[in-house]
LOBASE-141852 format. One record per residue (C-alpha): y, z, x; residue number from 1; residue in one letter. Coordinates in steps of 0.2 Angstrom, whole numbers, plus 5000, padded with zeros to 4 digits. Last residue first. Layout:
N
+------+------+------+-----+------+
!   c2 !   c3 !   c1 !  nr ! rest !
+------+------+------+-----+------+
!    Y !    Z !    X ! NUM !    a !
...
+------+------+------+-----+------+
END
This chain:
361
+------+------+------+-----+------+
!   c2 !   c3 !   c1 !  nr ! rest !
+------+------+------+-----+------+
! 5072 ! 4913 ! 4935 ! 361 !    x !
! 5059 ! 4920 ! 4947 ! 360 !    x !
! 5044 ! 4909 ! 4946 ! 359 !    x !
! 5027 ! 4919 ! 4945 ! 358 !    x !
! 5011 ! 4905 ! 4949 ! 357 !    x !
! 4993 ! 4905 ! 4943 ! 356 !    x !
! 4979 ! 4897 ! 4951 ! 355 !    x !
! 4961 ! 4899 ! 4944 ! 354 !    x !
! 4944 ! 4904 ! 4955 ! 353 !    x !
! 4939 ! 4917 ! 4947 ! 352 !    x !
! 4922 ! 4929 ! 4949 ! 351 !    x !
! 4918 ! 4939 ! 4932 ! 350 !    x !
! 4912 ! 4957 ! 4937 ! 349 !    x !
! 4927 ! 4966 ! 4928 ! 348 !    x !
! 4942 ! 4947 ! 4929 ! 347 !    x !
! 4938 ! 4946 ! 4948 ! 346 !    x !
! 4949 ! 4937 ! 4960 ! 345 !    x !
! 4953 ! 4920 ! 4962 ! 344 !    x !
! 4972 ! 4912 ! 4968 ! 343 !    x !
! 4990 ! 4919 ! 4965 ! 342 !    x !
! 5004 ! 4910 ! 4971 ! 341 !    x !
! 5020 ! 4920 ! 4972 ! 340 !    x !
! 5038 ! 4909 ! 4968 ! 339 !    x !
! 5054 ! 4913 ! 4980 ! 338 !    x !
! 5050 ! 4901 ! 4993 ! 337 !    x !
! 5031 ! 4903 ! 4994 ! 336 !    x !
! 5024 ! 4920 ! 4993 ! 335 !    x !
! 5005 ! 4923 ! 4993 ! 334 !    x !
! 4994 ! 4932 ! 4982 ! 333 !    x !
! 4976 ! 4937 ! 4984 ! 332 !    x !
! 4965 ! 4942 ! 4969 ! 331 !    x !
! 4952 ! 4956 ! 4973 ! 330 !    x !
! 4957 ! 4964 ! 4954 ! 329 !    x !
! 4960 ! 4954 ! 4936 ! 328 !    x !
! 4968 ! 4955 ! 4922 ! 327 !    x !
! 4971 ! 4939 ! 4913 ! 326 !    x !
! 4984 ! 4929 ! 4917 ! 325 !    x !
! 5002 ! 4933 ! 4907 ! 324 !    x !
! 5007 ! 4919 ! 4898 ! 323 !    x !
! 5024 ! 4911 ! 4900 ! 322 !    x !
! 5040 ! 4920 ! 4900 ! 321 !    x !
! 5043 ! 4938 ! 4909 ! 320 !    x !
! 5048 ! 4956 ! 4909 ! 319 !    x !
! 5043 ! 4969 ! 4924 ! 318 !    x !
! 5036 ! 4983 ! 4919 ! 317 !    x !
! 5050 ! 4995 ! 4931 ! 316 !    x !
! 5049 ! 5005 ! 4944 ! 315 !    x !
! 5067 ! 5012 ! 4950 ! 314 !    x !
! 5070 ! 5010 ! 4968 ! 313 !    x !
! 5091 ! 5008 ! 4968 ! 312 !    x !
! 5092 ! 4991 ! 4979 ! 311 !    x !
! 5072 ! 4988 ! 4982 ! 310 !    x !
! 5070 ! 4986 ! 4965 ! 309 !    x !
! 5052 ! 4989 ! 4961 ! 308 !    x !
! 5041 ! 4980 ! 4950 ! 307 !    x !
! 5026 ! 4978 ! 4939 ! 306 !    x !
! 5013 ! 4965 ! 4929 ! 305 !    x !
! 4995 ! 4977 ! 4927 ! 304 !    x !
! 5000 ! 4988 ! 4913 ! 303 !    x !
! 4999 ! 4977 ! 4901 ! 302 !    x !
! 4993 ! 4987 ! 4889 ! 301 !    x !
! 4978 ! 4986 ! 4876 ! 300 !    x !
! 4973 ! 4999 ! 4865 ! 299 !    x !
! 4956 ! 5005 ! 4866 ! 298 !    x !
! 4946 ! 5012 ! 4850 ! 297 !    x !
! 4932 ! 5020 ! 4855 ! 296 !    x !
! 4914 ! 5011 ! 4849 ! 295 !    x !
! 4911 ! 5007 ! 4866 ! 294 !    x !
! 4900 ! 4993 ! 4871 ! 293 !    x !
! 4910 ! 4981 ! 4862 ! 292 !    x !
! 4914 ! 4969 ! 4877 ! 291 !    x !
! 4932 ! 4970 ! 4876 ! 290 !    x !
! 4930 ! 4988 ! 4874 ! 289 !    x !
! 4921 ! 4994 ! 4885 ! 288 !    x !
! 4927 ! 4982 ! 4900 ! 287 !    x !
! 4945 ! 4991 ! 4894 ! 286 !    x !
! 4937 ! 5008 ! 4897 ! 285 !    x !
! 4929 ! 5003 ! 4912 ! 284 !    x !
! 4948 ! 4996 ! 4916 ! 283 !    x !
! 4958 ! 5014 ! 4911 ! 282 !    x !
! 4953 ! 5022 ! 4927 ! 281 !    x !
! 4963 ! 5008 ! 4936 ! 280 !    x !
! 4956 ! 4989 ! 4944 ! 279 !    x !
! 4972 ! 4978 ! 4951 ! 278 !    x !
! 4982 ! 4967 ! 4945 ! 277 !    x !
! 4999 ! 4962 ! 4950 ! 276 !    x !
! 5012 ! 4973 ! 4957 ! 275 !    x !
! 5029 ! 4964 ! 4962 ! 274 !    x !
! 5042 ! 4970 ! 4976 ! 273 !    x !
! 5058 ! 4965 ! 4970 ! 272 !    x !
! 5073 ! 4960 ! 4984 ! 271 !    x !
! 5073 ! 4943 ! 4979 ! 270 !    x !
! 5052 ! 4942 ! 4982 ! 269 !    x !
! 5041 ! 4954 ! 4991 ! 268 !    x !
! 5023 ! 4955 ! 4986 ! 267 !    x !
! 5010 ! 4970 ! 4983 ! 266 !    x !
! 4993 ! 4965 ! 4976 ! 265 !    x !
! 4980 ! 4975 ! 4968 ! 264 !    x !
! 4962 ! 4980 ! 4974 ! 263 !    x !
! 4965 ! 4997 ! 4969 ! 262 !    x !
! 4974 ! 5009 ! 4955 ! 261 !    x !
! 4985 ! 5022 ! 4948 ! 260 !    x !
! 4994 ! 5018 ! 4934 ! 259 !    x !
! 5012 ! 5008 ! 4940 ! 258 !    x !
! 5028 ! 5022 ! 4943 ! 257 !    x !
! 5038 ! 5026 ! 4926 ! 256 !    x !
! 5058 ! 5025 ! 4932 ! 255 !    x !
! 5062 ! 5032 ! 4947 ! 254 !    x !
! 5056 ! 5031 ! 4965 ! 253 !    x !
! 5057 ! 5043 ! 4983 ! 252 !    x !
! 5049 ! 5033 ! 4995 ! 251 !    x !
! 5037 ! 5046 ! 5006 ! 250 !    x !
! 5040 ! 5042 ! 5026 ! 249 !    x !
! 5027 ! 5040 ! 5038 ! 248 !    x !
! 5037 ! 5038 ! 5057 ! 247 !    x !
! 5032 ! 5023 ! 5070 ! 246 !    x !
! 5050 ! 5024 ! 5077 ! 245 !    x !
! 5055 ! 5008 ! 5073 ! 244 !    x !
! 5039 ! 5001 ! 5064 ! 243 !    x !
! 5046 ! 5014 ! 5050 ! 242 !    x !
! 5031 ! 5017 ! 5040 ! 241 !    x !
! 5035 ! 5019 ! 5021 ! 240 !    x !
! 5022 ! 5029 ! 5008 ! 239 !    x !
! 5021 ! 5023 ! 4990 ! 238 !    x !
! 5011 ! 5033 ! 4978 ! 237 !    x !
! 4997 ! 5026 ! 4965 ! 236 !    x !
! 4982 ! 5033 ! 4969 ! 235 !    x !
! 4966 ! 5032 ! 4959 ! 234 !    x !
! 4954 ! 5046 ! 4966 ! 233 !    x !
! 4963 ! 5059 ! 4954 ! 232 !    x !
! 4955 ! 5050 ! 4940 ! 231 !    x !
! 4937 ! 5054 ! 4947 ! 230 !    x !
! 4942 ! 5073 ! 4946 ! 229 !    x !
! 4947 ! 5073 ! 4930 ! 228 !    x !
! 4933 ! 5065 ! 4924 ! 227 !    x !
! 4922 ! 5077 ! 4935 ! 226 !    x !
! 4927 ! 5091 ! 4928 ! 225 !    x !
! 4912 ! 5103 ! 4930 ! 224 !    x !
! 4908 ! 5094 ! 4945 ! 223 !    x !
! 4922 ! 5096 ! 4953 ! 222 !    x !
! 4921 ! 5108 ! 4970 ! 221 !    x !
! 4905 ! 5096 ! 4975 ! 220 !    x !
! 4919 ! 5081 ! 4975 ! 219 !    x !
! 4933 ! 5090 ! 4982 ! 218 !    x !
! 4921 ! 5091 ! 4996 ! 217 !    x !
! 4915 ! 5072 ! 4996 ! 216 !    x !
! 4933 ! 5063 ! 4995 ! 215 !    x !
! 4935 ! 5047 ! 4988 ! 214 !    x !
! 4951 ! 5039 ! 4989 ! 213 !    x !
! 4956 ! 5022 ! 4981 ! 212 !    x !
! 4971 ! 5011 ! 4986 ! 211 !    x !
! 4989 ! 5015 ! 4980 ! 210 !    x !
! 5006 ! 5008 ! 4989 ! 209 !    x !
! 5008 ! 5005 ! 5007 ! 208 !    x !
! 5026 ! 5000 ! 5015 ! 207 !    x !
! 5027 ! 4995 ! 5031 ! 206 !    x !
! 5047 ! 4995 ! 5037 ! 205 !    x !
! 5054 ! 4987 ! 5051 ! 204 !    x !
! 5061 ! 4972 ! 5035 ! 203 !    x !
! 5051 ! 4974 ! 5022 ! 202 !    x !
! 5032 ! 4972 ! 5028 ! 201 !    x !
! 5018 ! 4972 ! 5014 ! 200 !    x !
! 5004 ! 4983 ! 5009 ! 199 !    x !
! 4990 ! 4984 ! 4993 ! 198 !    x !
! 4978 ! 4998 ! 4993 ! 197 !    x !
! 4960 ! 4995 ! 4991 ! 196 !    x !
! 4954 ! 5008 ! 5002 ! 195 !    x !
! 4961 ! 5025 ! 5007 ! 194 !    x !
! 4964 ! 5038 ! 5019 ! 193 !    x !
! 4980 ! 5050 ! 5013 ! 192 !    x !
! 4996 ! 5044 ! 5019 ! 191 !    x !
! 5003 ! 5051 ! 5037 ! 190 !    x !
! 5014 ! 5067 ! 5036 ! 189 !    x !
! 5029 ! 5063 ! 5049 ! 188 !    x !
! 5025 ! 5054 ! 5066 ! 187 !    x !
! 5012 ! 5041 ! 5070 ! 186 !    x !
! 5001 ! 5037 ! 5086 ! 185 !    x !
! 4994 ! 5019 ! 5085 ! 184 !    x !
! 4978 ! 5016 ! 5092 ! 183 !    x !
! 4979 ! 5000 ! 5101 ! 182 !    x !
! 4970 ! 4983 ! 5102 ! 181 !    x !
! 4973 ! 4971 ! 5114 ! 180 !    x !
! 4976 ! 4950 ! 5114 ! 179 !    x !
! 4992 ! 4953 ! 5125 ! 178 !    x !
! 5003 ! 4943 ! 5117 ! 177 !    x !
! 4996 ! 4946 ! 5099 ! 176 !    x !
! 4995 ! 4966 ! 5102 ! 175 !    x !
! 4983 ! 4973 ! 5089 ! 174 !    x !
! 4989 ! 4987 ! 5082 ! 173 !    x !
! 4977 ! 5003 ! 5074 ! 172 !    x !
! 4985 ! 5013 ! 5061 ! 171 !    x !
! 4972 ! 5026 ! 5054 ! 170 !    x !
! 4970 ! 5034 ! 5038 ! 169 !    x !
! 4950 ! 5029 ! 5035 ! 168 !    x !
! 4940 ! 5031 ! 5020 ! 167 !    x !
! 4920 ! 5036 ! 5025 ! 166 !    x !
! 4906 ! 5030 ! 5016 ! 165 !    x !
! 4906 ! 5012 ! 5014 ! 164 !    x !
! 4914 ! 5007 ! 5030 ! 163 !    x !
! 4933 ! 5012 ! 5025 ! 162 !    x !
! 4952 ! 5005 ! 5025 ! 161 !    x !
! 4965 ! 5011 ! 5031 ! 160 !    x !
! 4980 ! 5002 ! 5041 ! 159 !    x !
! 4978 ! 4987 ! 5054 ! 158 !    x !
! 4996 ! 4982 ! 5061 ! 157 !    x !
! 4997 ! 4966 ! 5069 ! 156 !    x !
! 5009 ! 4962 ! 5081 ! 155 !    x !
! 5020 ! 4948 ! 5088 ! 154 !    x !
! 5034 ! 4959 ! 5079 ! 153 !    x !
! 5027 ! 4963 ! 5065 ! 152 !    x !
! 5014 ! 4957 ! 5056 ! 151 !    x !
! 5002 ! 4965 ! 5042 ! 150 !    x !
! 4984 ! 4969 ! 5040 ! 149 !    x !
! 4974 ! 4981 ! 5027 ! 148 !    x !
! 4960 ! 4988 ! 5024 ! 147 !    x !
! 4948 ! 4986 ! 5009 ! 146 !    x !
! 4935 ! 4985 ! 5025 ! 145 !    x !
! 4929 ! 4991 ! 5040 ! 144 !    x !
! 4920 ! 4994 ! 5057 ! 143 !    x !
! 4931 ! 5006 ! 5069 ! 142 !    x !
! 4945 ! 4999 ! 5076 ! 141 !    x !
! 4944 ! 4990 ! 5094 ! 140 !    x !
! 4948 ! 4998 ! 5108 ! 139 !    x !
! 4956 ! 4988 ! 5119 ! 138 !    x !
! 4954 ! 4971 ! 5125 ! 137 !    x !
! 4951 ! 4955 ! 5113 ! 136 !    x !
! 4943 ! 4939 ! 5117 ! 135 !    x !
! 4942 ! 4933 ! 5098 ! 134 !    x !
! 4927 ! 4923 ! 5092 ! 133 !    x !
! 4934 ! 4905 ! 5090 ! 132 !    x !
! 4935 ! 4896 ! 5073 ! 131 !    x !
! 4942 ! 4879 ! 5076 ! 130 !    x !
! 4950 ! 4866 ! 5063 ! 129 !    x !
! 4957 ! 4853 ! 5077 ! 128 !    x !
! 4965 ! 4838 ! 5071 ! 127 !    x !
! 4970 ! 4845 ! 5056 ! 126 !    x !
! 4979 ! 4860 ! 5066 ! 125 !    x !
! 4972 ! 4875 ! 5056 ! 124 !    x !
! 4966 ! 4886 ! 5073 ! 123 !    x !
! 4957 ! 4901 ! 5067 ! 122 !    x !
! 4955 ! 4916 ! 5077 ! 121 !    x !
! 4941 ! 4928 ! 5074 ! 120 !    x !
! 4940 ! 4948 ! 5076 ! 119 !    x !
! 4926 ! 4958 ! 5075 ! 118 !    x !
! 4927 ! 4975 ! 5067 ! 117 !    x !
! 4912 ! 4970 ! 5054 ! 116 !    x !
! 4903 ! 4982 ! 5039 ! 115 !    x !
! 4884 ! 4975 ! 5037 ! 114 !    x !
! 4877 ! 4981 ! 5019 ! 113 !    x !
! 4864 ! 4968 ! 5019 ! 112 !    x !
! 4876 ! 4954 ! 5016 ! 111 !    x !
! 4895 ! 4955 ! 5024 ! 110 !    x !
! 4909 ! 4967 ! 5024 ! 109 !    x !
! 4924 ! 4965 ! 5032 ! 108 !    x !
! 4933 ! 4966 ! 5049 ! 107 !    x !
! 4947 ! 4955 ! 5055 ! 106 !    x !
! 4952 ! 4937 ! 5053 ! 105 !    x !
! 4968 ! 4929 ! 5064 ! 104 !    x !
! 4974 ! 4913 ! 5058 ! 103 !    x !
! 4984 ! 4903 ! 5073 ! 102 !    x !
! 5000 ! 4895 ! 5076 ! 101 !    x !
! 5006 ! 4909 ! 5084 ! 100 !    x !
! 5004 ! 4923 ! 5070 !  99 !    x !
! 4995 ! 4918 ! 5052 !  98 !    x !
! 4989 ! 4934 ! 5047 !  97 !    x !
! 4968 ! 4936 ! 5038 !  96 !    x !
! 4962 ! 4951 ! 5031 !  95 !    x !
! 4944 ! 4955 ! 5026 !  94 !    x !
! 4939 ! 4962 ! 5009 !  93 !    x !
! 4925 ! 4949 ! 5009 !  92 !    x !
! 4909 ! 4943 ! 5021 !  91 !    x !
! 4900 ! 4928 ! 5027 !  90 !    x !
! 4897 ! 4926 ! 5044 !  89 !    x !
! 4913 ! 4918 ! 5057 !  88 !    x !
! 4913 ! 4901 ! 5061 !  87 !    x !
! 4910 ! 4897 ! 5080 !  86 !    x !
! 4917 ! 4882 ! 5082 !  85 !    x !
! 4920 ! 4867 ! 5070 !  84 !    x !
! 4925 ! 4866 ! 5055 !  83 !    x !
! 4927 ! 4853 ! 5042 !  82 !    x !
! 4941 ! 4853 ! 5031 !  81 !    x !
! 4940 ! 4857 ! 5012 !  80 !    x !
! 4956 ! 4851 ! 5004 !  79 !    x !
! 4964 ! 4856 ! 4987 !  78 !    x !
! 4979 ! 4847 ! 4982 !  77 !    x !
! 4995 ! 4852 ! 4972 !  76 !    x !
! 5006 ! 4840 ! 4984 !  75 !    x !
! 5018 ! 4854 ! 4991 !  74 !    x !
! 5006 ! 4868 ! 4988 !  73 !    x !
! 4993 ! 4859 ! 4997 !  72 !    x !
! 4977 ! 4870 ! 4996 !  71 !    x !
! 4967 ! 4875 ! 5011 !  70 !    x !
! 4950 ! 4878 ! 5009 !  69 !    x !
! 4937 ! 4887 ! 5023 !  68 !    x !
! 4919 ! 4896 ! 5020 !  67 !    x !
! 4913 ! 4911 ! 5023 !  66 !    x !
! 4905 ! 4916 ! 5008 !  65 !    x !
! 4893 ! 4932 ! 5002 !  64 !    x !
! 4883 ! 4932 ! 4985 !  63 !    x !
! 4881 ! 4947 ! 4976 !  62 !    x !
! 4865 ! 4948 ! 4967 !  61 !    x !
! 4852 ! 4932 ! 4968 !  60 !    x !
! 4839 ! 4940 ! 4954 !  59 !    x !
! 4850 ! 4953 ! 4947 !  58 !    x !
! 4865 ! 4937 ! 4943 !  57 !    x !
! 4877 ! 4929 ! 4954 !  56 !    x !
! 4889 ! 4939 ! 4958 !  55 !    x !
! 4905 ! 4932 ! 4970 !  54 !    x !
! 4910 ! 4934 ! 4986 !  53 !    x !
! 4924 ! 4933 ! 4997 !  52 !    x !
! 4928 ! 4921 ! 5013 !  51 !    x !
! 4942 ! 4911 ! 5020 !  50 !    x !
! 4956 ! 4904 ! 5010 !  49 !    x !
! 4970 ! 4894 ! 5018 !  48 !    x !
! 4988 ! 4890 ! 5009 !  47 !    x !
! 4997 ! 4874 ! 5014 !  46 !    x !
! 5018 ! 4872 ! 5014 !  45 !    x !
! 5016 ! 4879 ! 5034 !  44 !    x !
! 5000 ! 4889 ! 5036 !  43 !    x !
! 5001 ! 4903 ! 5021 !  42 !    x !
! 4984 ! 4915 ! 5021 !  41 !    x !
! 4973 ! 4919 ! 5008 !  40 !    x !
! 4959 ! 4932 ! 5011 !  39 !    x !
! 4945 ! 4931 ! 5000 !  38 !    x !
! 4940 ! 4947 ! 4990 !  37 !    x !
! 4936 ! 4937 ! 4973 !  36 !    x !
! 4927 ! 4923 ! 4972 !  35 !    x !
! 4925 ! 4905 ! 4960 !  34 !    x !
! 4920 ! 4893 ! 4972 !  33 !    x !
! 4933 ! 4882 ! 4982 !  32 !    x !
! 4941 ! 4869 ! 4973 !  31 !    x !
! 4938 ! 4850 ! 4973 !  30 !    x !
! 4951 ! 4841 ! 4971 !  29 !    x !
! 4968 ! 4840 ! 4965 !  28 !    x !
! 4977 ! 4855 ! 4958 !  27 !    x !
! 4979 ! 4863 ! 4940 !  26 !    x !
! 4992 ! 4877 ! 4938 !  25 !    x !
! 4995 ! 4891 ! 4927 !  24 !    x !
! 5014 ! 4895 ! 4924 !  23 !    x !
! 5021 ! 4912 ! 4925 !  22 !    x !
! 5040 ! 4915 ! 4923 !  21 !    x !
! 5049 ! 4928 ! 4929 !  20 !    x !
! 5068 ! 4935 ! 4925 !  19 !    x !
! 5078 ! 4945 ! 4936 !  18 !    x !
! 5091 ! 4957 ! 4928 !  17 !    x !
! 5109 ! 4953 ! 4934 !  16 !    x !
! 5118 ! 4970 ! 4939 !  15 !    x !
! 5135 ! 4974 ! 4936 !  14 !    x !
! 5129 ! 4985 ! 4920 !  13 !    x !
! 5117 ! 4993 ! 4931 !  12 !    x !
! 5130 ! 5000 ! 4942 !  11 !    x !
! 5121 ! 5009 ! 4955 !  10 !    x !
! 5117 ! 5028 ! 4957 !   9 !    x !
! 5110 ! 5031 ! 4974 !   8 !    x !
! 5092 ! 5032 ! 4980 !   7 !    x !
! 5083 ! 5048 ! 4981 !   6 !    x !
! 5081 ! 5058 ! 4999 !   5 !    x !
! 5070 ! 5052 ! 5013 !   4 !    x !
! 5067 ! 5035 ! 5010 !   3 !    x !
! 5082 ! 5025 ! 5004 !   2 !    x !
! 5081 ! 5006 ! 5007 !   1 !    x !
+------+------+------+-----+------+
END
């Protein structure tokens, strides 16, 4: 993958394009409750869901979950076990690794505002289903969520993030052998701090893309332009972290980059890595007009369906069969095999709770 300097020319010609296919799928029994903000993680052919929240109305508002699913890819099943142990409190934008044979769930927020660093471990053996309150060493990272986590090396790397009020930038590892947190010291010029960005490990590298950014002081400098202003706080870039050397890079891409936006998913399948969803400044406009609250014309784009080729990184909208599902942010998606199983998520303040799968022809 080139970082540092653009990508070589490749024979395009030579060059197969990938084809994807979505199909919508129904599974056995009982689902878990329509949520977005869930983690979802894969444990063998099954795939677990913890938390996330849903809205239910002015009188009961936003309603917080913590409970457990596991659905059967293999079989199309959905499972609720019965858990023992000491089970987290309700909460959403979380995240959740599988490492050693255990789920691992940090931070989050919960009801009543309250923004968690607490860690839990999970234990999806069917013959025990135990949530166990970490015994971690270290200094843990401060309390947050729209963060995220990913594995490497009998590691977990905790990046960004924020608490409601201020974005973090940070990269804080939590050592799986060791059970211990560490502050991560990173060189080359680190990614701005953010929230709802979308990350995945590509080989040693960590590669984040996009999130949300708010920041106070350009904030007061904007107000005569705050439209503008607003729109700058969607990010779209890519930023690399070499887990080798622990050095920020900025990926150099062609082609038209995916509009800005949070609460996405980023996903590696047959050297592609896939953008779904996500909420951008045109979705308040989209609400608007779907809902005919504005009386401005909007024209409607996928814009939400993208990928990157890892060979020659050139951004593309990425062509497919099948109907595209709806728009939605605070989804989670999940790789199996070569296919991506997408679960939930929030379709404007709509919760879902549907399964849709993209198959790479």
């Amino acid at each position: 993958m080139e970082t540092d300097s653009k990508p070589g020319k490749s024979d395009d010609s030579q060059k197969e394009e990938i084809h994807w296919d979505w199909a919508s799928a129904i599974a056995e029994g009982i689902p878990p409750s329509a949520r977005g903000g869930h983690s979802a993680t894969l444990v063998g052919s099954c795939i677990v869901i913890f938390g996330g929240h849903y809205y239910a109305g002015k009188n009961e508002g936003f309603v917080y979950l913590n409970d457990t699913h596991f659905l059967d890819v293999k079989q199309s099943k959905w499972i609720k076990p019965y858990c023992t142990g000491k089970i987290p409190p309700p909460r959403y934008n979380h995240s959740a690794i599988y490492a050693g044979g255990i789920i691992i769930v940090f931070g989050g927020k919960g009801p009543k505002n309250t923004v968690y660093n607490d860690l839990y471990t999970f234990d999806p053996d069917p013959k025990k289903f135990i949530w166990l309150l970490a015994n971690e060493t270290g200094e843990a990272p401060a309390p947050r969520y729209g963060h995220t986590a990913n594995l490497y090396n009998k590691k977990m790397y905790i990046f960004g993030g924020w608490n409601g009020k201020h974005y973090f930038n940070d990269v804080v590892t939590f050592d799986l052998e060791k059970m211990a947190w560490n502050k991560l010291e990173t060189a080359g010029p680190s990614p701005i701090a953010r929230q709802g960005h979308a990350s995945c490990v590509v080989g040693h590298n960590l590669i984040i893309q996009g999130g949300f950014s708010f920041n106070e002081s350009k904030y007061k400098k904007s107000l005569d332009n705050y439209g503008t202003f607003l729109k700058s706080c969607y990010l779209n870039d890519i930023k690399l972290l070499d887990l080798k050397d622990n050095t920020w890079v900025q990926l150099r891409t062609n082609g038209q980059p995916p509009t800005a936006r949070f609460g996405h998913t980023l996903s590696f399948v047959n050297n592609q890595l896939i953008i779904f969803g996500g909420w951008s400044c045109h979705s308040g406009r989209r609400f608007n007009a779907i809902s005919g609250n504005s009386e401005n014309e909007f024209v409607e784009e996928t814009d939400y369906f993208y990928s990157l080729d890892t060979s020659n990184l050139v951004w593309s909208k990425s062509t497919f069969g099948g109907d595209l599902p709806s728009n939605r942010y605070g989804h989670s998606a999940t790789v199996f095999r070569h296919n991506i199983l997408y679960f939930g998520g929030w379709e404007f303040g709509k919760a879902l709770n549907d399964i849709n799968i993209l198959l790479a022809k």
